[in-house]
KOLVO-354919 format. One record per residue (C-alpha): residue in three letters; x, y negated, z. Coordinates in steps of 0.2 Angstrom, whole numbers, plus 5000, padded with zeros to 4 digits. Example, Ala and Ser with C-alpha at 12.3 -4.5 7.8 and 13.67 -1.06 7.14 Angstrom:
2
<pt residuo="ALA" X="5062" Y="5022" Z="5039"/>
<pt residuo="SER" X="5068" Y="5005" Z="5036"/>
END
This chain:
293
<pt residuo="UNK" X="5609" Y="4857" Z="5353"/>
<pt residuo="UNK" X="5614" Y="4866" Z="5369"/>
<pt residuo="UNK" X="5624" Y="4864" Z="5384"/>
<pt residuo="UNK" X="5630" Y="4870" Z="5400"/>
<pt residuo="UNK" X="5627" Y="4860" Z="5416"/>
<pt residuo="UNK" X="5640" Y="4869" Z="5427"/>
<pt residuo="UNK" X="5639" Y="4866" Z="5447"/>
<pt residuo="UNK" X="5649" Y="4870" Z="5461"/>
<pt residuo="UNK" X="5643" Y="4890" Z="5466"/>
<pt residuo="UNK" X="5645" Y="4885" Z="5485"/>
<pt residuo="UNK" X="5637" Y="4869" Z="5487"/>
<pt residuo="UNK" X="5619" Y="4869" Z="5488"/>
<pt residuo="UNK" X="5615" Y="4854" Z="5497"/>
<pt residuo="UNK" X="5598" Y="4845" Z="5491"/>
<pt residuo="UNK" X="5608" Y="4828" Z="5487"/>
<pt residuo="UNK" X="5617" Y="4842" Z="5473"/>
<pt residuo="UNK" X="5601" Y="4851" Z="5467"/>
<pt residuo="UNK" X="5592" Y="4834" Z="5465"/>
<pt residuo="UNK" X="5603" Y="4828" Z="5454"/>
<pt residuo="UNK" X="5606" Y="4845" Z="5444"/>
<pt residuo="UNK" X="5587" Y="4841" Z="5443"/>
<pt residuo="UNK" X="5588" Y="4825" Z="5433"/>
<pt residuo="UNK" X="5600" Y="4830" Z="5422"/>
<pt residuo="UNK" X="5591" Y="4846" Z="5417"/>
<pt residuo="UNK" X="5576" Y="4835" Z="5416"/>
<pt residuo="UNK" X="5582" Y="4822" Z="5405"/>
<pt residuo="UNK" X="5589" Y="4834" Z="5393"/>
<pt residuo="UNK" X="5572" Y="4843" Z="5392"/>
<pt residuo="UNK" X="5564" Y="4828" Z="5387"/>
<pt residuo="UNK" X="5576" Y="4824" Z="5373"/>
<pt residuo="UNK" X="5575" Y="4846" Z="5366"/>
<pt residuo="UNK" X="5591" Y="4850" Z="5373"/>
<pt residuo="UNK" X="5596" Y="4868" Z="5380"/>
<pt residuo="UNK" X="5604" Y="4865" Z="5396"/>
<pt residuo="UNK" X="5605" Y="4879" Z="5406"/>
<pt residuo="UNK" X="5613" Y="4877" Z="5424"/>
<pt residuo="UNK" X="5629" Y="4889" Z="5428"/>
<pt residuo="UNK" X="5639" Y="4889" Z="5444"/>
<pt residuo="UNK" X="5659" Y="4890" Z="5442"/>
<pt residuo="UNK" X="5659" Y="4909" Z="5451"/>
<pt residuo="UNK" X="5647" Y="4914" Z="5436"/>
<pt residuo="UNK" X="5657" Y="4906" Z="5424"/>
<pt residuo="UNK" X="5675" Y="4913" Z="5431"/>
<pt residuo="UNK" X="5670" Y="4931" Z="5435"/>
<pt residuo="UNK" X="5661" Y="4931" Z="5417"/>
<pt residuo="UNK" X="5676" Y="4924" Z="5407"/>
<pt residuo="UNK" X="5679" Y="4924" Z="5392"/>
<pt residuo="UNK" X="5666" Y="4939" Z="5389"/>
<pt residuo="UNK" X="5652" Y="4925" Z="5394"/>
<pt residuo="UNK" X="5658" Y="4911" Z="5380"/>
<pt residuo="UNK" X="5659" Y="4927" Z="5368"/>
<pt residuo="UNK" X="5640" Y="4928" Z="5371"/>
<pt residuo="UNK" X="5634" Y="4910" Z="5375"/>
<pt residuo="UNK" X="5646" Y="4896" Z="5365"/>
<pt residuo="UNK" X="5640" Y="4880" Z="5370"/>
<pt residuo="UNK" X="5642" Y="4863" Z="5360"/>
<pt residuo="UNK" X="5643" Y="4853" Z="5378"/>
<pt residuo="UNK" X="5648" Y="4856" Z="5394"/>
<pt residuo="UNK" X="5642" Y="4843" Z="5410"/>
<pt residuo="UNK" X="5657" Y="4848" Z="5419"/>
<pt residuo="UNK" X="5648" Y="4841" Z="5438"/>
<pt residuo="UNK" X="5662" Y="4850" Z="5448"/>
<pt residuo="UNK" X="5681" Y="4850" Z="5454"/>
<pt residuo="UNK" X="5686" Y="4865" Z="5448"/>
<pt residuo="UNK" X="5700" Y="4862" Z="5439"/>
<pt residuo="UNK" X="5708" Y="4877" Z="5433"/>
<pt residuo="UNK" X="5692" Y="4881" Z="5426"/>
<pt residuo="UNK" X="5690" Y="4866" Z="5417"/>
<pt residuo="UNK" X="5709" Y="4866" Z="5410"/>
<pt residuo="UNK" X="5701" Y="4885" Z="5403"/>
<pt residuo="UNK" X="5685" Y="4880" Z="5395"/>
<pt residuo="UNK" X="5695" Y="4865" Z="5385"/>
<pt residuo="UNK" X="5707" Y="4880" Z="5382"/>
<pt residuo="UNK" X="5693" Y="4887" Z="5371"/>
<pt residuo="UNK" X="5689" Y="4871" Z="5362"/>
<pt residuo="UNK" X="5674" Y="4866" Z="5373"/>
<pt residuo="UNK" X="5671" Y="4849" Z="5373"/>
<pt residuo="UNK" X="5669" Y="4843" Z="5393"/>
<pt residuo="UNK" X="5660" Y="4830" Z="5401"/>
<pt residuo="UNK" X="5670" Y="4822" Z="5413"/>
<pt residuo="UNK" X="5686" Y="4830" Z="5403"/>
<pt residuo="UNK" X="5698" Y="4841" Z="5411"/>
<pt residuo="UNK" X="5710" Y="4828" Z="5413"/>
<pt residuo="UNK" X="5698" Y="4815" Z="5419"/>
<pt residuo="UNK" X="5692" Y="4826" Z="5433"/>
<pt residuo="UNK" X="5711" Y="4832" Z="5440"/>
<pt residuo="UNK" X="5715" Y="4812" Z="5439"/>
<pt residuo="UNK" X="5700" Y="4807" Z="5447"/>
<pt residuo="UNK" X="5699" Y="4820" Z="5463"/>
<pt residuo="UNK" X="5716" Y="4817" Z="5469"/>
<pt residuo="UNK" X="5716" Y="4800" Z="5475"/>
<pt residuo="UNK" X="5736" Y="4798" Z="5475"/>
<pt residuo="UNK" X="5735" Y="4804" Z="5457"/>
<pt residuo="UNK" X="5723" Y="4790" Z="5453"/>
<pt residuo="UNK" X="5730" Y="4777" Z="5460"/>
<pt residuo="UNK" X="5747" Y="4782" Z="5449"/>
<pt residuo="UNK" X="5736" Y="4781" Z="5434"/>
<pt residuo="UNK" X="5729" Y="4766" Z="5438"/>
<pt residuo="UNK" X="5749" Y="4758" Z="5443"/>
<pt residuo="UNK" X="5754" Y="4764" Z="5426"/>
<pt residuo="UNK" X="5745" Y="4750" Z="5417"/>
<pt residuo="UNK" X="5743" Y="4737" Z="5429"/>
<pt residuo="UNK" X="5725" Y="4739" Z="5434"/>
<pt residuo="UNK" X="5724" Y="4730" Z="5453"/>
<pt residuo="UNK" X="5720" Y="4741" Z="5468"/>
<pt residuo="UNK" X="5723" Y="4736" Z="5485"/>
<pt residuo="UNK" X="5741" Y="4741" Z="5492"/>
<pt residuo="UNK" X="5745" Y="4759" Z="5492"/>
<pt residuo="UNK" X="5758" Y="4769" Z="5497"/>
<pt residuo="UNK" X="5757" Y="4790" Z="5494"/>
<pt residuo="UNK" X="5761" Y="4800" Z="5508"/>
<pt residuo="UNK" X="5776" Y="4809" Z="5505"/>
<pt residuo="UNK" X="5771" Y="4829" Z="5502"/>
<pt residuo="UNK" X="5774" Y="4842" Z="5516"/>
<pt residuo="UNK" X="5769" Y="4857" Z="5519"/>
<pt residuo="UNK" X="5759" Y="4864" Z="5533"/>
<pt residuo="UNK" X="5769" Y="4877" Z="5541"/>
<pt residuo="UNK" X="5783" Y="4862" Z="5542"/>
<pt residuo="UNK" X="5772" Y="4847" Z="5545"/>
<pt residuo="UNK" X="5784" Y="4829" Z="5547"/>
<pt residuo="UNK" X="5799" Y="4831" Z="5556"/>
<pt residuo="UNK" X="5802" Y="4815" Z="5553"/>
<pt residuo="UNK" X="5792" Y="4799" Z="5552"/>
<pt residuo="UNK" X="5804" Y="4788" Z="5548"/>
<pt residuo="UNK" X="5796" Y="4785" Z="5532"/>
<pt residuo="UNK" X="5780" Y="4779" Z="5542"/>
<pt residuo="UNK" X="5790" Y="4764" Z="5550"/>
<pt residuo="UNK" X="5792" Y="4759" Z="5535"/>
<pt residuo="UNK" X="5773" Y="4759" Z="5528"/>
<pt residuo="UNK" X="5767" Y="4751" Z="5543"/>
<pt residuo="UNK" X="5780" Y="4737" Z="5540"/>
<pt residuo="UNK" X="5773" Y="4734" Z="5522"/>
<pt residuo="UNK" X="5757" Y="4737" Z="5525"/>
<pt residuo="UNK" X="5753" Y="4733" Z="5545"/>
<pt residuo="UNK" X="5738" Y="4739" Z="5556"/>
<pt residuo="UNK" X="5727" Y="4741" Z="5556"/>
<pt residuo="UNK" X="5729" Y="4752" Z="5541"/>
<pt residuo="UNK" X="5716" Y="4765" Z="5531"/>
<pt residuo="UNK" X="5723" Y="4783" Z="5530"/>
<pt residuo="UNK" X="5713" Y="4791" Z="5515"/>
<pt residuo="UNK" X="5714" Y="4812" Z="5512"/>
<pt residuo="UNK" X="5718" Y="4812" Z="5493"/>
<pt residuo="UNK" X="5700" Y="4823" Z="5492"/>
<pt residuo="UNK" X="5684" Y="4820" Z="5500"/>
<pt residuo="UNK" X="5669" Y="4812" Z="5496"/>
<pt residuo="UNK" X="5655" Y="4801" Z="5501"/>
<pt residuo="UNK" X="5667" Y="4789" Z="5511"/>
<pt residuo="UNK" X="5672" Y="4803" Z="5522"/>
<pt residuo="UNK" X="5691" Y="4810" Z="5527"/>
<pt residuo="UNK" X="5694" Y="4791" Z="5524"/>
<pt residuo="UNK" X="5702" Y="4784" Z="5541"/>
<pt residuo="UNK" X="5707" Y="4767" Z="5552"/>
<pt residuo="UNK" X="5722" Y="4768" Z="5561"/>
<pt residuo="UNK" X="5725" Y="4753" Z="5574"/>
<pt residuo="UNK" X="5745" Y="4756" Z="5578"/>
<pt residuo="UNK" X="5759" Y="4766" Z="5573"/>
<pt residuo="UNK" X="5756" Y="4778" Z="5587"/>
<pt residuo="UNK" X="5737" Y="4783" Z="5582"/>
<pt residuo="UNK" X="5744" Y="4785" Z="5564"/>
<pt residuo="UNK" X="5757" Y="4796" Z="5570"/>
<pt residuo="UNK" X="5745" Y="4808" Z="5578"/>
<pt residuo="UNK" X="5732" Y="4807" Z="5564"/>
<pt residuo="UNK" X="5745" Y="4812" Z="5550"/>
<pt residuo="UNK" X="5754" Y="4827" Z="5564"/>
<pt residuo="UNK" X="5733" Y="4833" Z="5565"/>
<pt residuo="UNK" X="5733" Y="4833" Z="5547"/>
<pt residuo="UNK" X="5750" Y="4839" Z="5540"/>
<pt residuo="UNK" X="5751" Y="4849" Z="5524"/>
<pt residuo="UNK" X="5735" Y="4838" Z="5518"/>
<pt residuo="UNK" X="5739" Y="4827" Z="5503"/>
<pt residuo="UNK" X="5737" Y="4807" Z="5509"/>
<pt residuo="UNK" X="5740" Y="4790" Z="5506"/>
<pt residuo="UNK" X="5739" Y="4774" Z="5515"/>
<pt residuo="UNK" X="5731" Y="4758" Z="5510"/>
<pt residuo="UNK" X="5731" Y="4741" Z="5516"/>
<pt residuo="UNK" X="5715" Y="4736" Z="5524"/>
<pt residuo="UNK" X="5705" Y="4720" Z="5518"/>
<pt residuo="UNK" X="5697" Y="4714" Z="5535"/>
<pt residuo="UNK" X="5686" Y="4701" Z="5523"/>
<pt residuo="UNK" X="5679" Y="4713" Z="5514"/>
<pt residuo="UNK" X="5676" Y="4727" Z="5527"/>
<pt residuo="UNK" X="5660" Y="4738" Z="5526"/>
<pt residuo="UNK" X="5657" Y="4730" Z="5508"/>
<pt residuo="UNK" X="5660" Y="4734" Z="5488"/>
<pt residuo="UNK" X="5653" Y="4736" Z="5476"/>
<pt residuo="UNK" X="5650" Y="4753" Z="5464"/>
<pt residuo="UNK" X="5649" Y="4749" Z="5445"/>
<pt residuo="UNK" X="5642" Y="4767" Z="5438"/>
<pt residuo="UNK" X="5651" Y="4766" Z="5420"/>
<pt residuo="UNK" X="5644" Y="4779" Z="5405"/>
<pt residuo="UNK" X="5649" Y="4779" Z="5387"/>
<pt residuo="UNK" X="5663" Y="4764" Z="5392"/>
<pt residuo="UNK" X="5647" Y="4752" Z="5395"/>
<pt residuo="UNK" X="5640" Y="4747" Z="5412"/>
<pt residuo="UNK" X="5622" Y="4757" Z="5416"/>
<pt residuo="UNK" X="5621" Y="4751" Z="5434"/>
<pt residuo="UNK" X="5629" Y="4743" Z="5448"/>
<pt residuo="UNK" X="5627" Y="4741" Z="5466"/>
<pt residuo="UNK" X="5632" Y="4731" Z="5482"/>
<pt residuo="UNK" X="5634" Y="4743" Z="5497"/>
<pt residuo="UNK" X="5636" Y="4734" Z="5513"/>
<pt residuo="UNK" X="5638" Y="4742" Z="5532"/>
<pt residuo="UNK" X="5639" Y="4730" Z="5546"/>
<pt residuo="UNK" X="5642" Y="4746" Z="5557"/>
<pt residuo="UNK" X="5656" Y="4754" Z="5548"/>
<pt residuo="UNK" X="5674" Y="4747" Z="5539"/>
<pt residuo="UNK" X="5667" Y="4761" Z="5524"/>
<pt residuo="UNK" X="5651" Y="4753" Z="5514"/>
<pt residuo="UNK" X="5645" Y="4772" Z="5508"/>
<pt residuo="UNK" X="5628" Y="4774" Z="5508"/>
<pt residuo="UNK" X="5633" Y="4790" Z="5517"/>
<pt residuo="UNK" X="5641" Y="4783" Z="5532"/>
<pt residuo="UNK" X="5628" Y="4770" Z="5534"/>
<pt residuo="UNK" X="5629" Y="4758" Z="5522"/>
<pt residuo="UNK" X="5613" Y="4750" Z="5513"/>
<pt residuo="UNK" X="5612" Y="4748" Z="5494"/>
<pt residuo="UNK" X="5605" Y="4733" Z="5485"/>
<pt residuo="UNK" X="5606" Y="4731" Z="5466"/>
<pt residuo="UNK" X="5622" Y="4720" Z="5458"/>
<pt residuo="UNK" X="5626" Y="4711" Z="5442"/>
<pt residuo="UNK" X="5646" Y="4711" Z="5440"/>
<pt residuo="UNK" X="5655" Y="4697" Z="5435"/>
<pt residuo="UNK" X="5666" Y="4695" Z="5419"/>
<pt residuo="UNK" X="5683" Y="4699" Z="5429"/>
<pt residuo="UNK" X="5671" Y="4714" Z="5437"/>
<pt residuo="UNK" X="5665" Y="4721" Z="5423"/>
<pt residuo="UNK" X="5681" Y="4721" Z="5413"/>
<pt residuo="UNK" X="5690" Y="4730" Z="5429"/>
<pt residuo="UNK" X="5679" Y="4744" Z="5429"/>
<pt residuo="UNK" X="5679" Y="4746" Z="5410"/>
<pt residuo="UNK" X="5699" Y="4746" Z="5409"/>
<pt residuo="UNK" X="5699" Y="4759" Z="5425"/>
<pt residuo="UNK" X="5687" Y="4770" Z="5417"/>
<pt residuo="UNK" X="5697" Y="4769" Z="5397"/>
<pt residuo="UNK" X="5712" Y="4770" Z="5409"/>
<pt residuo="UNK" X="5706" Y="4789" Z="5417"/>
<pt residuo="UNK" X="5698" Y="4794" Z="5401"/>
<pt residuo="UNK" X="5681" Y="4794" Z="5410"/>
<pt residuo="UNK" X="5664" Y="4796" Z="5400"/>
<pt residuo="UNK" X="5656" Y="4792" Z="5415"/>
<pt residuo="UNK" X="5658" Y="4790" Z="5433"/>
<pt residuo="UNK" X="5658" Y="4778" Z="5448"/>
<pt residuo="UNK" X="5670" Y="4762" Z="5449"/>
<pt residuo="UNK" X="5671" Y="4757" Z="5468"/>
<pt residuo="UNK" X="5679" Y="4737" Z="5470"/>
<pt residuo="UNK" X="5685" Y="4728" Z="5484"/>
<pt residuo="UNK" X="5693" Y="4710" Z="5481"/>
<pt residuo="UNK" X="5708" Y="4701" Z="5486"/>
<pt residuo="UNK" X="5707" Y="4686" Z="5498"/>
<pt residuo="UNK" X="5706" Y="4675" Z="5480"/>
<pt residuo="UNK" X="5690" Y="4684" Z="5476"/>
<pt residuo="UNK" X="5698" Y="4694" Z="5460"/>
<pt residuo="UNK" X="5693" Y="4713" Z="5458"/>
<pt residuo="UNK" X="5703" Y="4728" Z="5464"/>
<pt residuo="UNK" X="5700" Y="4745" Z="5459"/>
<pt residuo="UNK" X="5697" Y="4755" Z="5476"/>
<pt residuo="UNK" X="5693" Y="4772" Z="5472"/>
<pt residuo="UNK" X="5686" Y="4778" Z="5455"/>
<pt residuo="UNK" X="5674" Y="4794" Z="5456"/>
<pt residuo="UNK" X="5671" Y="4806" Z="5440"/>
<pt residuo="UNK" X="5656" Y="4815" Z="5447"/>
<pt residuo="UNK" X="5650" Y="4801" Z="5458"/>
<pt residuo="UNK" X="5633" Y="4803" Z="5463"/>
<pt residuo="UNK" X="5618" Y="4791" Z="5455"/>
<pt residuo="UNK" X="5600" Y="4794" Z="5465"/>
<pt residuo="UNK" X="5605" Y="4779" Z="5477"/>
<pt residuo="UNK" X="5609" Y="4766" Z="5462"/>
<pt residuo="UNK" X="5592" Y="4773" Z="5455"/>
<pt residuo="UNK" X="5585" Y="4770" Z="5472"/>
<pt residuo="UNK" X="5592" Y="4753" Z="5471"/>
<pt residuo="UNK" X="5590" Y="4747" Z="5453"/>
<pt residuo="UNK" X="5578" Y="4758" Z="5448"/>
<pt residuo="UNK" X="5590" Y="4764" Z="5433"/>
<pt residuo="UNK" X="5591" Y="4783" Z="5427"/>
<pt residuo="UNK" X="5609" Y="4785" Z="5426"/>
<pt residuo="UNK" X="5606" Y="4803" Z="5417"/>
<pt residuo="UNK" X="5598" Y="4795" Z="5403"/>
<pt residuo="UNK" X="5613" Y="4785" Z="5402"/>
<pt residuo="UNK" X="5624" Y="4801" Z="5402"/>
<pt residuo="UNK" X="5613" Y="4813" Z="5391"/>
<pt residuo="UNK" X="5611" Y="4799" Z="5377"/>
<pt residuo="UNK" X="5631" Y="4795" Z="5378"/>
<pt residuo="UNK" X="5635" Y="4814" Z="5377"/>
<pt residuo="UNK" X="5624" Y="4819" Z="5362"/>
<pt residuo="UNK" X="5629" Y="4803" Z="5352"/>
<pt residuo="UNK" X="5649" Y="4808" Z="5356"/>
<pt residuo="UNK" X="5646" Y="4826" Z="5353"/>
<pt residuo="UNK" X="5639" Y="4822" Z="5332"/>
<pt residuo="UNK" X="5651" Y="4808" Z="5332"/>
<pt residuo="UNK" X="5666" Y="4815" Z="5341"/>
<pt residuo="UNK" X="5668" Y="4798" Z="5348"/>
<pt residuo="UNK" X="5678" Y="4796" Z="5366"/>
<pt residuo="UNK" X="5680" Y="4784" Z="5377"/>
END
């Protein structure tokens, strides 16, 4: 069997080679032909490359949509799916998923789109979310990771300026959970089963990311845990990827964010679990049985 791991051309950053690393690694050790390609390869090549080289997989670890949508285009089978990756990078666009059938998340409201050369002539409308949702408030950029472009706002007047800074950029706002500030947990979901989870917990920061601080210790889910993270990722059509949860002030789950390419060398780190075991075994089992999430 052969595969492509494709990566992002632009980013080269140790944390992204590492992991490229393992992948590459564990399917060696299982005879499978994985061969790394970037997304500017693949785009300036296409179709003329798939003509040539017609792989039976594709580890799909990037965010270029369009080209995603065009390799499914030509029957390719992707993991994480087109469609998974597109719902899982916009933030906004998750949480709709995620409202659609009921999963909990903390309260969220979309900020209404506009465009840069206009920016909010009005802000009306964010009245009205601070109303619902009062300060201080978390202001998320619907892209970023590692806990980054993620903001607290204190009043209506510092979320005025922050969203007049950022104007043209797709946001939302979310209510913030003082009890559960600098702390989640991340359940790292492959094939629908549960390979890891950690607790990240950052007295420093109102963001538990390991990247912003935070420290990582291993975690065993609960039942109602377990069973969030499982609905989230059947939900988004993940076959694997990061489920972050917060909890309400009754203790019950909420989905916070919900990651398609999340990172795994800090829940190794922690739980000494090798995630891209997980994933390699799940995507040779689906690719002879067809079988999705």
């Amino acid at each position: 069997m052969k595969g492509w791991l494709l990566g992002n051309q632009f980013l080269r950053e140790t944390r992204f080679c590492a992991l490229y690393d393992r992948l590459l690694s564990a399917a060696e050790r299982r005879n499978v032909a994985l061969c790394y390609k970037t997304n500017a390869e693949v785009l300036a090549n296409f179709p003329k490359l798939l003509e040539s080289e017609h792989p039976d997989f594709v580890i799909f670890w990037d965010k270029d949509e369009v080209l995603a949508w065009m390799l499914e285009s030509k029957g390719l089978r992707l993991f994480n799916s087109a469609r998974a990756i597109t719902d899982c990078d916009n933030k906004a666009l998750t949480y709709a998923r995620l409202l659609a059938t009921g999963i909990p998340t903390p309260q969220t409201i979309p900020a209404p789109v506009t465009y840069e050369r206009v920016g909010y002539t009005d802000f009306t409308f964010l009245e009205h979310v601070g109303e619902i949702l009062g300060f201080p408030m978390i202001v998320k950029e619907c892209y970023g990771s590692f806990g980054a472009q993620v903001y607290l706002v204190h009043d209506l007047s510092e979320c005025r300026k922050l969203l007049s800074e950022k104007a043209g950029t797709p946001m939302l706002f979310q209510k913030f959970l003082a009890h559960t500030a600098g702390r989640d947990v991340r359940i790292y979901m492959v094939g629908g089963e549960i390979a890891a989870a950690i607790e990240r917990k950052n007295p420093s920061d109102f963001r538990a990311n390991v990247a912003a601080g935070g420290q990582a210790a291993a975690y065993r889910p609960n039942t109602q845990e377990a069973a969030i993270a499982r609905a989230a990722c059947i939900c988004l059509h993940l076959d694997f990827g990061g489920v972050d949860l917060l909890w309400d002030e009754r203790g019950r789950p909420l989905v916070c964010e919900v990651n398609s390419n999340a990172h795994f060398q800090g829940i190794a780190d922690a739980t000494g679990v090798h995630v891209e075991e997980w994933i390699l075994d799940w995507i040779l089992h689906a690719v002879k049985t067809g079988k999705t999430v």
